[in-house]
C-alpha positions as CSV (number, residue, x, y, z in Angstrom):
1,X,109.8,103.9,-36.9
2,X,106.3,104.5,-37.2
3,X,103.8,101.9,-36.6
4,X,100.8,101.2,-39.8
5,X,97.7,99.5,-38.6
6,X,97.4,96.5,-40.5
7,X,94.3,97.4,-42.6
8,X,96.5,100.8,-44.1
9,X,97.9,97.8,-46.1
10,X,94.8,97.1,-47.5
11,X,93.6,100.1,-48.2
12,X,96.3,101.0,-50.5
13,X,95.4,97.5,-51.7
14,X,92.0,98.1,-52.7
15,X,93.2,101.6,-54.1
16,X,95.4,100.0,-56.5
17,X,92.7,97.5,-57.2
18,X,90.3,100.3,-58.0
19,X,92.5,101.2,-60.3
20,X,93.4,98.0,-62.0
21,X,89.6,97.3,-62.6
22,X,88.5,100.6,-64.1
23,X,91.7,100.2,-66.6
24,X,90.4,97.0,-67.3
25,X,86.9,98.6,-67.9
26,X,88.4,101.1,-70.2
27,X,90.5,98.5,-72.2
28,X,87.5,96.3,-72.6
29,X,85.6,99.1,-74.2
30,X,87.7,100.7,-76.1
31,X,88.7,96.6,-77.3
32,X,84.9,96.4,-77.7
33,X,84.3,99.6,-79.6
34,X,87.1,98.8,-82.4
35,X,86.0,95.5,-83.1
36,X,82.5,97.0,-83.3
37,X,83.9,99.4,-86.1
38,X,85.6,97.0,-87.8
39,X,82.8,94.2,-88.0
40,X,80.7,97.7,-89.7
41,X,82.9,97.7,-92.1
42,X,83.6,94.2,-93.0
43,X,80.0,94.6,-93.0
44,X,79.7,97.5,-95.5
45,X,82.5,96.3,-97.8
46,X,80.2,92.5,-98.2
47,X,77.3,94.6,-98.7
48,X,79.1,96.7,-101.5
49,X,77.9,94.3,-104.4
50,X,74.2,94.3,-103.4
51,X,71.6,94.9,-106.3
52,X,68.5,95.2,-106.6
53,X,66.1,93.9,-109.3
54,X,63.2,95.6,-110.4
55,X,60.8,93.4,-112.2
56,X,57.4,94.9,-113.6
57,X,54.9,93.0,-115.5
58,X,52.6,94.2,-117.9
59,X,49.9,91.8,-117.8
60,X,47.5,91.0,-120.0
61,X,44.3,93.3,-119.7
62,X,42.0,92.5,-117.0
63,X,44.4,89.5,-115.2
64,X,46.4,91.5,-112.5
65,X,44.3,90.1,-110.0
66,X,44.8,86.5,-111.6
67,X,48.9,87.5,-111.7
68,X,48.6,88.5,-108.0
69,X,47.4,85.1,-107.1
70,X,49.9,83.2,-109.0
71,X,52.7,85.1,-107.1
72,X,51.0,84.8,-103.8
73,X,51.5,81.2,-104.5
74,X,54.7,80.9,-105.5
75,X,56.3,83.4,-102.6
76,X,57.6,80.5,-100.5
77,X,59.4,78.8,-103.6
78,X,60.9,82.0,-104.0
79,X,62.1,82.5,-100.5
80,X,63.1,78.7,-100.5
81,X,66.1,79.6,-103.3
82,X,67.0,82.7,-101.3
83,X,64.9,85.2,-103.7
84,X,64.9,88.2,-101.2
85,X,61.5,89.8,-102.0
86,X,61.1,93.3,-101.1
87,X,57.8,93.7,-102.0
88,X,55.2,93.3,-104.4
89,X,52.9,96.7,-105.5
90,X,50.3,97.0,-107.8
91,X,49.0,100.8,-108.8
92,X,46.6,102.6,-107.0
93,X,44.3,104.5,-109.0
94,X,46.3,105.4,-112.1
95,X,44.1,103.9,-115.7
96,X,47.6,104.2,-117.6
97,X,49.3,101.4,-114.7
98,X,46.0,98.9,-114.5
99,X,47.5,96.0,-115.7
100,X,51.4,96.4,-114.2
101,X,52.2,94.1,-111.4
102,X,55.7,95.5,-109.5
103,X,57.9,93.9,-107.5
104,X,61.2,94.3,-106.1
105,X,64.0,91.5,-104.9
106,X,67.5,91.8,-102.8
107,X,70.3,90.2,-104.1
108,X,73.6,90.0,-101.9
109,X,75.4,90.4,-106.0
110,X,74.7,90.0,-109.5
111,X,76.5,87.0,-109.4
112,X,74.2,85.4,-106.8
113,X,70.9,86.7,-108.1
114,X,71.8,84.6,-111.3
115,X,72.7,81.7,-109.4
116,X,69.2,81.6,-107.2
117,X,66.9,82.7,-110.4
118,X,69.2,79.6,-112.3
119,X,67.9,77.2,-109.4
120,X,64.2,78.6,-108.9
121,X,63.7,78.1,-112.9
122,X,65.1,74.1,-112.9
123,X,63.1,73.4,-109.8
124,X,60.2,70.8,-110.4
125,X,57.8,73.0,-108.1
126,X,58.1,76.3,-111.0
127,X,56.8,74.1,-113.7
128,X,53.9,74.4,-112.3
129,X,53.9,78.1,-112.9
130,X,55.1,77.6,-116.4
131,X,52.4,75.3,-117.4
132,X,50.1,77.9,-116.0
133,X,51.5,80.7,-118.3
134,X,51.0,78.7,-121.6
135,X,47.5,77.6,-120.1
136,X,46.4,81.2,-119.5
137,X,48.2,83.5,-120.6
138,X,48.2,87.0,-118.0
139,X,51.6,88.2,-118.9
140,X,52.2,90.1,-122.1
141,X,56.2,91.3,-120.9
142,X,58.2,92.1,-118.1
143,X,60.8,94.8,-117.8
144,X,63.5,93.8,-115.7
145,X,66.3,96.2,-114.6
146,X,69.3,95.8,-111.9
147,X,69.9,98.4,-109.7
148,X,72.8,99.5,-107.2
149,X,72.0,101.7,-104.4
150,X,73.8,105.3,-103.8
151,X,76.3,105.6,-101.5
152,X,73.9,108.0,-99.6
153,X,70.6,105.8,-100.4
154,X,68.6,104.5,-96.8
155,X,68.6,101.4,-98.4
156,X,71.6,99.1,-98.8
């Protein structure tokens, strides 16, 4: 019979433990690493009915600086009915664009857009914006299109 010192037992102990943690490891990354993947592409499916509006005014000669304000002003009451706002451009140096104001919202679908744009025009706050309009009027139309990005477009 031959005789094991007692910590022989131990080392094979911490051997196998060694073992059992780096599996564990593994296992939790790889776990980790799939639900990753597949919280992307619950992720890119939701996103799949995103739009985007493109609104640009044609304002009245003279009154994009006047528009400009009047949007400046009303930014939080669009943010308040979940009216995503890209941005807002006006031209740079182009006579035949003077009097366009530009500006571009996120909507998470077609669907929603209507509902927010429904609940920004009955608020009590926007007929303040209205009454404005038929007091001076800076807005002679507005083209409004809906948009869907590319499946290879940066932006989603």
């Amino acid at each position: 019979m031959s005789y094991k010192p007692p910590f022989a037992a131990l080392n094979r102990w911490s051997l196998k433990g060694s073992t059992v943690c780096c599996i564990a490891l593994i296992s939790f990354a790889a776990g980790s690493l799939f639900t990753a993947r597949l919280t992307h592409l619950q992720q890119v499916e939701a996103d799949s009915n995103r739009v985007f509006e493109l609104d640009i005014y044609h304002a009245v000669p003279g009154k994009v600086p006047a528009l400009e304000s009047r949007f400046s002003d009303a930014a939080k009451l669009l943010a308040k009915h979940d009216l995503d706002v890209v941005g807002y451009w006006v031209p740079n140096g182009d006579p035949a664009w003077n009097n366009t104001f530009i500006y571009l919202v996120a909507h998470s679908s077609r669907e929603a857009a209507e509902k927010n744009w429904n609940a920004f025009h009955t608020d009590p706050a926007f007929q303040k914006y209205r009454k404005s309009e038929n007091a001076e009027k800076l807005i002679e139309n507005v083209d409004e299109i809906y948009m869907r990005p590319t499946n290879y477009s940066p932006m989603k």
